[in-house]
N, C-alpha and C positions, 0 to 999 in steps of 0.2 A: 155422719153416723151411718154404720151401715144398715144394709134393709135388712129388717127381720123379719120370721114368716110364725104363728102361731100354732102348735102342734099338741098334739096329745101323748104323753111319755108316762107308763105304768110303772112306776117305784116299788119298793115293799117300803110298808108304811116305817121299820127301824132306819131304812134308809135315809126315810127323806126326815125321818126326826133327826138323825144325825147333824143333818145336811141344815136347818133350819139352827141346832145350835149353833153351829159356826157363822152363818150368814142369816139375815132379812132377807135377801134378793136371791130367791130360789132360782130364778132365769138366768141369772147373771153368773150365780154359782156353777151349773149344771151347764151355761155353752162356756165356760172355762176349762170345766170337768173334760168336755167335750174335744175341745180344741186340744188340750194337753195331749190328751189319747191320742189325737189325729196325726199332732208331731211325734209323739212314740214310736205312734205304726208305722209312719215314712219312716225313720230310724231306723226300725229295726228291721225293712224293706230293703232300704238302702246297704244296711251292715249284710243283708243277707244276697244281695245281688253283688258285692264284694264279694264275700268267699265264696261262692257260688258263680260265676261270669257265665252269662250264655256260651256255650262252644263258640259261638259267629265272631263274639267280642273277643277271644281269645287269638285268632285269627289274622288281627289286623298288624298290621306293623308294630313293632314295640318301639320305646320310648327313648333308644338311643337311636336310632335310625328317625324316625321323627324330629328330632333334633340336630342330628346331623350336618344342616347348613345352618346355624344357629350358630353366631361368633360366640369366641369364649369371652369371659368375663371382662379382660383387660383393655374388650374392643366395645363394651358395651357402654361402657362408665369412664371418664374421664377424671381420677380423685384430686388430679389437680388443679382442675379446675373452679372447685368448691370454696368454700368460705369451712375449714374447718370451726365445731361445735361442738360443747359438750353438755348434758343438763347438771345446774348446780340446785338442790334442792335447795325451794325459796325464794331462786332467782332467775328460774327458767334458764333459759339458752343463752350459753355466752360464746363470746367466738375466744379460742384457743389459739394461743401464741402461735407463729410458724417456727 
């Protein structure tokens, strides 16, 4: 369980009557409330440092040059190698004829 710490939080009181319809467990409600926001704001942090990139990050080598000694796909994977698969719903995985 994790550690929790006890705090003092000012509502307006439609708020927290709100809040008491939907749930018994004010704490419980409110670090959910809490957390939710928290993921939002990295969200919308995240989407904004996408379109936005620092200058520095722009900078750096792009994505085909970074890949560049990266074998292609045919050297990566072997498909002969496998046990061809297919899923049959009901029956999970079967192996398919060669």
């Amino acid at each position: 369980m994790p550690k929790t710490q006890r705090i003092t939080v000012t509502l307006p009181t439609e708020l927290l009557e709100r809040v008491d319809q939907l749930e018994r467990n004010r704490s419980r409600f409110i670090a959910q409330a809490v957390g939710h926001e928290l993921a939002r704001s990295r969200r919308d942090a995240l989407l904004q440092s996408i379109q936005n990139p620092h200058p520095e990050a722009t900078e750096h080598v792009g994505t085909s040059e970074w890949t560049s000694d990266v074998p292609g796909d045919d050297r990566l994977v072997d498909a002969s190698a496998g046990t061809p698969v297919r899923w049959i719903e009901g029956q999970g995985w079967t192996k398919e004829p060669r």
